[in-house]
C-alpha positions in Angstrom: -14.1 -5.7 -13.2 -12.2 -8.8 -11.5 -12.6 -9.1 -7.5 -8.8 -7.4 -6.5 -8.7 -8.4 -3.1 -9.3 -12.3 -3.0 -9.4 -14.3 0.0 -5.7 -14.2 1.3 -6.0 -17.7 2.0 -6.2 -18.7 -1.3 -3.7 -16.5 -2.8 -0.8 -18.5 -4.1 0.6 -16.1 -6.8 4.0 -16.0 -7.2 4.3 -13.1 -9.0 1.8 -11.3 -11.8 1.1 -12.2 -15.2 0.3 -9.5 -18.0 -2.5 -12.0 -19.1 -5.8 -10.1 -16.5 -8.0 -12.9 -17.9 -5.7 -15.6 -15.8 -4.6 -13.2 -13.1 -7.2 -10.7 -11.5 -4.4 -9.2 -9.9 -3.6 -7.6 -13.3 -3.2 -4.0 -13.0 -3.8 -2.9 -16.4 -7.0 -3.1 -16.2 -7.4 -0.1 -14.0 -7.9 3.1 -16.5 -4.6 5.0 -15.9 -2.6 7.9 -17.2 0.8 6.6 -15.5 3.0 3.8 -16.6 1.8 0.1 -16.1 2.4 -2.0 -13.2 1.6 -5.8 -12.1 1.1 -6.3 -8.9 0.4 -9.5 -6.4 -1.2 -9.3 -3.1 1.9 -11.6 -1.4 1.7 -14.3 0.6 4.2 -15.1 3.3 5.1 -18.3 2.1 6.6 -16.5 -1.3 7.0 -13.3 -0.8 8.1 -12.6 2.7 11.6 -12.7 1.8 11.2 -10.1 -0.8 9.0 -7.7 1.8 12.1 -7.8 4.1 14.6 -7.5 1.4 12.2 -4.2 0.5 12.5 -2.9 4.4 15.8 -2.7 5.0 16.4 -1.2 1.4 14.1 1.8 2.9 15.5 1.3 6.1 12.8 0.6 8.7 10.0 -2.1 10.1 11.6 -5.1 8.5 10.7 -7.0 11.6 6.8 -6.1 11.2 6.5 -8.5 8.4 5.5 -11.1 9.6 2.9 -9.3 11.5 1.7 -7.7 8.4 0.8 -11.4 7.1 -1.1 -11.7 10.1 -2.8 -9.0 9.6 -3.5 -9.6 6.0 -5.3 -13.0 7.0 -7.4 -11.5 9.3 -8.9 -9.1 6.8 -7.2 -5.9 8.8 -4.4 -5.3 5.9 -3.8 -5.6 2.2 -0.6 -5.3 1.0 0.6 -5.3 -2.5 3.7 -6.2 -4.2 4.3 -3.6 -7.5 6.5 -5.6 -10.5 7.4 -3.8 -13.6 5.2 -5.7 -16.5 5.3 -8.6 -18.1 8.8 -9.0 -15.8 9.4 -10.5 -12.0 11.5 -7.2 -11.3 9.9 -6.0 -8.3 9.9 -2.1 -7.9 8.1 -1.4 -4.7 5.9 -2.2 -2.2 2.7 -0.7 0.3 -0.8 -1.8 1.4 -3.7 -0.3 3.2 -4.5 -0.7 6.3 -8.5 -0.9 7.8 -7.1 0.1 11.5 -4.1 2.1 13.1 -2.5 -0.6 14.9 0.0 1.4 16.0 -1.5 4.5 17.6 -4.7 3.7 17.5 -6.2 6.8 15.2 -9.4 6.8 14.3 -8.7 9.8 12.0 -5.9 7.7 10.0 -8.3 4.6 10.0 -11.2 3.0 11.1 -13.0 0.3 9.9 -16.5 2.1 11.6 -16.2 4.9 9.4 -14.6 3.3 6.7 -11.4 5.0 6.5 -7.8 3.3 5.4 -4.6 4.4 5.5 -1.8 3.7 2.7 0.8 2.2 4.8 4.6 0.4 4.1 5.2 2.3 0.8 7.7 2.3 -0.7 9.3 2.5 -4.3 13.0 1.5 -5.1 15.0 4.8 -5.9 16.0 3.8 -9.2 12.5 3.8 -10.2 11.2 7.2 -8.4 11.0 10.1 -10.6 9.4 7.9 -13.4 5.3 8.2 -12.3 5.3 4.7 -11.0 4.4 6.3 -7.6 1.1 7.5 -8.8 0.2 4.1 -10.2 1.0 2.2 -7.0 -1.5 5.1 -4.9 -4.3 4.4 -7.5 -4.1 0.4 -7.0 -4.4 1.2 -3.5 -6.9 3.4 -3.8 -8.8 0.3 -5.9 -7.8 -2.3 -3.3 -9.8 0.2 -0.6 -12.7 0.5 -2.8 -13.0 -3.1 -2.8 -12.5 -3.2 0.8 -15.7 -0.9 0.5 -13.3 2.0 2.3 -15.0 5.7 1.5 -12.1 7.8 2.5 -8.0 7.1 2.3 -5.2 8.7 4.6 -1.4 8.9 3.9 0.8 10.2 6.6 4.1 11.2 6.7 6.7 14.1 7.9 5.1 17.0 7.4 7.1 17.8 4.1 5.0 15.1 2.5 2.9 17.3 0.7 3.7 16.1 -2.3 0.5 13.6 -2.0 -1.5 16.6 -2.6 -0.8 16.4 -5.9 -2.5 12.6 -6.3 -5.7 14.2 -5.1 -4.9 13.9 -1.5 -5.4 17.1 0.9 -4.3 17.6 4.4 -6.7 17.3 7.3 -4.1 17.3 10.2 -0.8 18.1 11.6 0.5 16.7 14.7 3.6 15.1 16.6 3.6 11.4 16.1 6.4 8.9 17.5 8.5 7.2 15.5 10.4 4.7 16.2 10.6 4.9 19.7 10.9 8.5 20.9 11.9 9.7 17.7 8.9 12.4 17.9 8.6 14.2 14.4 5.7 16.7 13.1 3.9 14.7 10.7 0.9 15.8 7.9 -2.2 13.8 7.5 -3.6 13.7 4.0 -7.1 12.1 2.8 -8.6 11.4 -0.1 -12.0 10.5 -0.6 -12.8 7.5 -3.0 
């Protein structure tokens, strides 16, 4: 299998191609029982309007991309931009993270213990309902494994069990701030890869 997480430096793709023999970015060439999806690991000088375009549709953290790019250069994050194939419609967005930047915990990620955490997904509503979800999780599941990551987190309010059913099981539940002291009971799922 192609390398999935090039050096961000030298990642110029605009958007995917359906050929994988051009593009290792290709996501087809993941085994997978949901629908297809290209993806690109973005790069701020093409994408970053897109990734803020993305935030305020879901509504929070649009000012954090330019950070995430940061990040994403300095190994920390990997982000990935989901297209439907063959197509430059862009249907969602996330990325894992290798550290808890902002709380700091070591149960979400740690780059030590090799834990991740899926972070900044998000999936257009038009497109929700239709599996797509499952095949953006299991390209960053892949991009984690190439990060040589043994275990993955997802967190969110603590309704968000529905993860459980991508092979993801609760190891926590805890108050966590959001966006400022907006304090909400959140679950904490993992996955081992």
């Amino acid at each position: 299998m192609a390398d999935l997480v090039p050096d961000p430096a030298q990642t110029t793709l605009a958007v995917c191609t359906a050929d994988s023999r051009s593009n290792p970015m290709h996501s087809q060439e993941l085994v997978s029982s949901y629908p297809p999806l290209d993806y690109v690991i973005p790069n701020a000088e093409d994408h970053q309007e897109l990734m803020v375009k993305m935030r305020k549709a879901c509504g929070w953290d649009k000012g954090l991309v330019p950070l995430w790019f940061e990040q994403q250069k300095e190994g920390s994050r990997v982000m990935a931009l989901f297209y439907l194939p063959d197509t430059t419609t862009a249907v969602g967005m996330g990325g894992v993270e290798m550290q808890d930047f902002e709380h700091g915990d070591k149960d979400v990620a740690d780059p030590l213990t090799k834990r991740g955490c899926v972070v900044s997904l998000f999936l257009y509503k038009k497109y929700r309902g239709k599996s797509y979800l499952g095949r953006m999780l299991e390209i960053c599941e892949e991009i984690a494994r190439q990060k040589e990551l043994k275990t993955l987190t997802i967190y969110g309010l603590s309704k968000a069990r529905g993860y459980e059913k991508f092979g993801y099981q609760t190891f926590k539940m805890e108050d966590r701030e959001y966006s400022g002291n907006n304090i909400k009971n959140t679950r904490f799922l993992q996955k081992t890869l």
